[in-house]
Structures are given as structure tokens and as C-alpha cells.
SEDRENDO-37049 format. One record per residue (C-alpha): residue in three letters; residue number from 1; chain; y negated, z, x negated. Coordinates in nm, 4 decimals, padded with zeros to 6 digits. Each point is the difference from the previous one (the first is absolute). Example, Ala and Ser with C-alpha at 12.3 -4.5 7.8 and 13.67 -1.06 7.14 Angstrom:
2
node res->ala, n->1, chain->A, yy->00.4500, zz->00.7800, xx->-01.2300
node res->ser, n->2, chain->A, yy->-00.3440, zz->-00.0660, xx->-00.1370
END
This chain:
106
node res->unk, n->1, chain->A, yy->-00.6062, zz->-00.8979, xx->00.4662
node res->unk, n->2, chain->A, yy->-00.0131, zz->00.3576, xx->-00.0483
node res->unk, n->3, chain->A, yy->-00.0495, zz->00.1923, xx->00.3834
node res->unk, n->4, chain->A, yy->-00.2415, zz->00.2990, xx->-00.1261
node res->unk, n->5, chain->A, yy->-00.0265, zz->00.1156, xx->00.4230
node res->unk, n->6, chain->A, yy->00.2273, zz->00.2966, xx->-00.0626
node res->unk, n->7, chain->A, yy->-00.1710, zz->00.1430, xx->-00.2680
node res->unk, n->8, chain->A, yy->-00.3535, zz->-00.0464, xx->00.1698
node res->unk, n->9, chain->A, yy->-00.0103, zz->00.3952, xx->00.1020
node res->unk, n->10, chain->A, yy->00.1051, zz->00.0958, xx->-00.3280
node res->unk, n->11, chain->A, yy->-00.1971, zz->-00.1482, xx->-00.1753
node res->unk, n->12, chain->A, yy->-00.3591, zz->00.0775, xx->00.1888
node res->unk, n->13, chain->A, yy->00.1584, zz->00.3776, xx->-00.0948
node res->unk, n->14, chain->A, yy->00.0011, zz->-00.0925, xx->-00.3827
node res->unk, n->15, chain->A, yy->-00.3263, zz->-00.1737, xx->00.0177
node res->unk, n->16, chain->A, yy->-00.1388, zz->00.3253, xx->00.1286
node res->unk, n->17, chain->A, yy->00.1995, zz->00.1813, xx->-00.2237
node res->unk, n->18, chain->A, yy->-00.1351, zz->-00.1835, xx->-00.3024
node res->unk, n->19, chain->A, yy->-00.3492, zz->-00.1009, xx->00.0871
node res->unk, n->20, chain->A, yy->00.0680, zz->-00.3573, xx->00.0435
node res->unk, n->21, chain->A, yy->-00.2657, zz->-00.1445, xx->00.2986
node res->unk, n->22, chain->A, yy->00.1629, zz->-00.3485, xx->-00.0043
node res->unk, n->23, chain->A, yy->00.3341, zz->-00.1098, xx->-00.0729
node res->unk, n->24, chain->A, yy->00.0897, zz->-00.3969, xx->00.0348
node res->unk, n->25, chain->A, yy->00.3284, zz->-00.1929, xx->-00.0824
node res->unk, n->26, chain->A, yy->00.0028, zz->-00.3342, xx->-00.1389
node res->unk, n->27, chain->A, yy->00.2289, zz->-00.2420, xx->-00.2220
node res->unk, n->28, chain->A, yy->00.3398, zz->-00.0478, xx->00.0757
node res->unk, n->29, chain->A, yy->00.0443, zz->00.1988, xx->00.2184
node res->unk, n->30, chain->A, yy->-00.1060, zz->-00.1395, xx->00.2312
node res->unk, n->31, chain->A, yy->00.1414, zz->-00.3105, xx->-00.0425
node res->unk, n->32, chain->A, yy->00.3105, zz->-00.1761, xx->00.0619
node res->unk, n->33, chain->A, yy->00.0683, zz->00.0084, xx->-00.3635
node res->unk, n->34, chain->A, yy->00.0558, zz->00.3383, xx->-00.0238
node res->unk, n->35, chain->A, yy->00.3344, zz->00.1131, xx->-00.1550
node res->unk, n->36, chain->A, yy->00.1162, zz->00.3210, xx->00.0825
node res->unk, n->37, chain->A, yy->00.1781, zz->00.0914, xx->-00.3655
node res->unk, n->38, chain->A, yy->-00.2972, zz->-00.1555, xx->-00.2151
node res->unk, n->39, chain->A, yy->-00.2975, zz->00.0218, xx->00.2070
node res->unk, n->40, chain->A, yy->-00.2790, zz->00.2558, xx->-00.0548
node res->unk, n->41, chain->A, yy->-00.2693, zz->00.1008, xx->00.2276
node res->unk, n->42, chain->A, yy->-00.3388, zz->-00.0528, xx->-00.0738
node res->unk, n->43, chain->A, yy->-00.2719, zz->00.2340, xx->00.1539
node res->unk, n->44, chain->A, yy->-00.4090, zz->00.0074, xx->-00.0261
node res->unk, n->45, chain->A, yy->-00.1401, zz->00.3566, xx->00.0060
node res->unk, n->46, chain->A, yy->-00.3248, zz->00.1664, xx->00.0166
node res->unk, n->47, chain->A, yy->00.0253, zz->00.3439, xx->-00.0866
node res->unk, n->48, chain->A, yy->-00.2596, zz->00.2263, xx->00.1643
node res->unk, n->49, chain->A, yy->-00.1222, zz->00.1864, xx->-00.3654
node res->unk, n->50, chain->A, yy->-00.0669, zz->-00.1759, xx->-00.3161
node res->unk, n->51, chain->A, yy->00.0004, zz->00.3274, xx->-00.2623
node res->unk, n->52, chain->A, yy->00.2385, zz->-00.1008, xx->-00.2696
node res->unk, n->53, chain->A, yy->00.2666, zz->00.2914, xx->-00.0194
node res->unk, n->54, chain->A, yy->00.0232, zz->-00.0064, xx->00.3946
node res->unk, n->55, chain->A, yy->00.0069, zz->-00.3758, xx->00.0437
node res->unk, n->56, chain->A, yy->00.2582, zz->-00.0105, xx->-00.2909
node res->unk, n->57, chain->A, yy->00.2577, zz->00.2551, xx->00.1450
node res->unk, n->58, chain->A, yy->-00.0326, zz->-00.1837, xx->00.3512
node res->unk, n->59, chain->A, yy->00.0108, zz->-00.3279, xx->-00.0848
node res->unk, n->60, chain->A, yy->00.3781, zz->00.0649, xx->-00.1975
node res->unk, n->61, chain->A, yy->00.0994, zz->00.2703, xx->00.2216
node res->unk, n->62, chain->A, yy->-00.0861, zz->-00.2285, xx->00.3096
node res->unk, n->63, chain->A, yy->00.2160, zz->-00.2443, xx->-00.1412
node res->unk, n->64, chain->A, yy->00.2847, zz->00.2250, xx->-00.0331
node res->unk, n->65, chain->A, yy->-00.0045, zz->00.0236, xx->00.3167
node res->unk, n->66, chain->A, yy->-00.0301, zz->-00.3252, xx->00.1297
node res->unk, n->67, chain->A, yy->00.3013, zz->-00.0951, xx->-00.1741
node res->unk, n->68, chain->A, yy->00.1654, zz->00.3457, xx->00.1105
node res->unk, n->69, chain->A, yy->-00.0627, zz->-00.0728, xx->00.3426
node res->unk, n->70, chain->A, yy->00.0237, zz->-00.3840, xx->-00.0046
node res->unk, n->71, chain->A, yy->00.2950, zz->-00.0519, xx->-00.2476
node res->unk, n->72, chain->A, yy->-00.1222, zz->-00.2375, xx->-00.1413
node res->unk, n->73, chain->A, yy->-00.2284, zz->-00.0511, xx->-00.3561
node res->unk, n->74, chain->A, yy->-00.3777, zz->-00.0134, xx->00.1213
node res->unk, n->75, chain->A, yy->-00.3025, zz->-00.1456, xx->-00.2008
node res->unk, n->76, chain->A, yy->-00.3087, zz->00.1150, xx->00.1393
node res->unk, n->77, chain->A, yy->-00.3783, zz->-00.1630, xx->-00.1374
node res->unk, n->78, chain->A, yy->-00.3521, zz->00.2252, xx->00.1094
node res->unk, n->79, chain->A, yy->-00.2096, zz->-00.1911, xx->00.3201
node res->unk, n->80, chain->A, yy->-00.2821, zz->-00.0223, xx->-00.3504
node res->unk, n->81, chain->A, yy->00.1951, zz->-00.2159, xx->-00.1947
node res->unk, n->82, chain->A, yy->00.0127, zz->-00.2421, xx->00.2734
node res->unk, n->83, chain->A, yy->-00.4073, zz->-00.0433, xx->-00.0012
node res->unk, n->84, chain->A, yy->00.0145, zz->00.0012, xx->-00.3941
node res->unk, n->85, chain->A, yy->-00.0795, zz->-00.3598, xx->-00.0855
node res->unk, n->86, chain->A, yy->00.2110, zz->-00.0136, xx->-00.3003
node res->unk, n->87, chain->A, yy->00.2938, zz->00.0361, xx->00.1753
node res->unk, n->88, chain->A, yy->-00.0444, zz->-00.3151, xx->00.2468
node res->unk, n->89, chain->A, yy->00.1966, zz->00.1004, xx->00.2934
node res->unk, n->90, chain->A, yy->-00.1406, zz->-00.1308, xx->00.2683
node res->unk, n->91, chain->A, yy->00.3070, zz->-00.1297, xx->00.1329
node res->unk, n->92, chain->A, yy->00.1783, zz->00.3166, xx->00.0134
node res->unk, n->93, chain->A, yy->-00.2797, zz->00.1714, xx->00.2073
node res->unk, n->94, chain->A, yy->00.1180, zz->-00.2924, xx->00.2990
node res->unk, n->95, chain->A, yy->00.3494, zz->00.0959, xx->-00.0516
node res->unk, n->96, chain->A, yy->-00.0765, zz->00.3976, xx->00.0763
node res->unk, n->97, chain->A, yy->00.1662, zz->00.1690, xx->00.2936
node res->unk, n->98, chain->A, yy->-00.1327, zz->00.3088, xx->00.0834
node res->unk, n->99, chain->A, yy->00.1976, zz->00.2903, xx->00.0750
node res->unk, n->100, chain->A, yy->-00.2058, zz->00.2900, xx->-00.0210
node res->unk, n->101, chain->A, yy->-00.3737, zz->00.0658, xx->00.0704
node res->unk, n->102, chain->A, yy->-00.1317, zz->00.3819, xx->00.0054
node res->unk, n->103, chain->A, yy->-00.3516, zz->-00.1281, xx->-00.1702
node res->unk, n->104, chain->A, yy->-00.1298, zz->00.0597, xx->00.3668
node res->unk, n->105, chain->A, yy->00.1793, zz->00.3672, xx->00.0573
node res->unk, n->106, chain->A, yy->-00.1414, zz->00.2886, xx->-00.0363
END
């Protein structure tokens, strides 16, 4: 299991910084399986803006620095492809742990 507690303040700061409004880990992480030289993380994002250019240049950029900060390779899906039927992940949604929440900030 990976412990993402000391990285909580840093990462509100990069949520902020890239107009994320919810940020939730799931997958191996945090699990027992995780394995600290193969092991990804998995993340679920909803980004604040939806215009293409700006929601293109966040989402990689706010990867970058994920993995920056991290240090370790990070795979991130948008909070709309988990209601997109096609998809079927139901499951994950019950996996999600939430780490940040500024939907409610001003």
C-alpha cells in the first residue's frame, strides 16, 4: 500500500494550481499488492474547465507533476468517464479514496 498522507498538502496546492476540484486515488495503491518498483498510481480527476487547449495542457502538465512530486508513474482517468456507460466501471467508483475536494471552495 502506497501512504499518500505526506503529500496531502502538496497536492491540494497542485489541484489549485491546475484547476482540478477533485482528486481520488484508487487501484493498487491502495492495496496490499502494491509493489514499490512496478506499481503505478492510479488517480480520478475532475478538472474545473473543459476548453480543449486549457484542459489539454493541464491534464499532461498535471501529470508531470504528479509523478515529479510522487516519484512514481501516475495514470490519471476524468470523474466523466466514470458516468460514461461504455466504460462499465462501476466497481472502480467503490474503490475511490478521496484526497482532495475544493468543489465546495470558493
Amino acid at each position: 500500500m502506497f501512504d499518500i498522507r505526506p503529500y496531502q498538502l502538496e497536492l491540494a496546492k497542485l489541484c489549485k494550481r491546475y484547476g482540478v476540484r477533485e482528486l481520488a486515488l484508487f487501484g493498487s495503491a491502495l492495496r496490499d499488492d502494491f509493489d514499490v518498483v512496478h506499481s503505478d498510481l492510479d488517480f480520478v480527476v475532475d478538472f474545473a474547465f473543459q476548453e480543449s487547449e486549457s484542459y489539454a495542457i493541464a491534464y499532461f502538465e498535471f501529470i508531470e507533476q504528479l509523478e515529479a512530486l510522487l516519484g512514481y508513474p501516475v495514470d490519471i482517468i476524468s470523474q466523466d468517464a466514470l458516468r460514461n456507460p461504455y466504460l462499465n466501471l462501476p466497481r472502480l467508483e467503490q474503490d475511490l479514496r478521496q484526497l482532495v475536494d475544493v468543489s465546495n471552495e470558493d
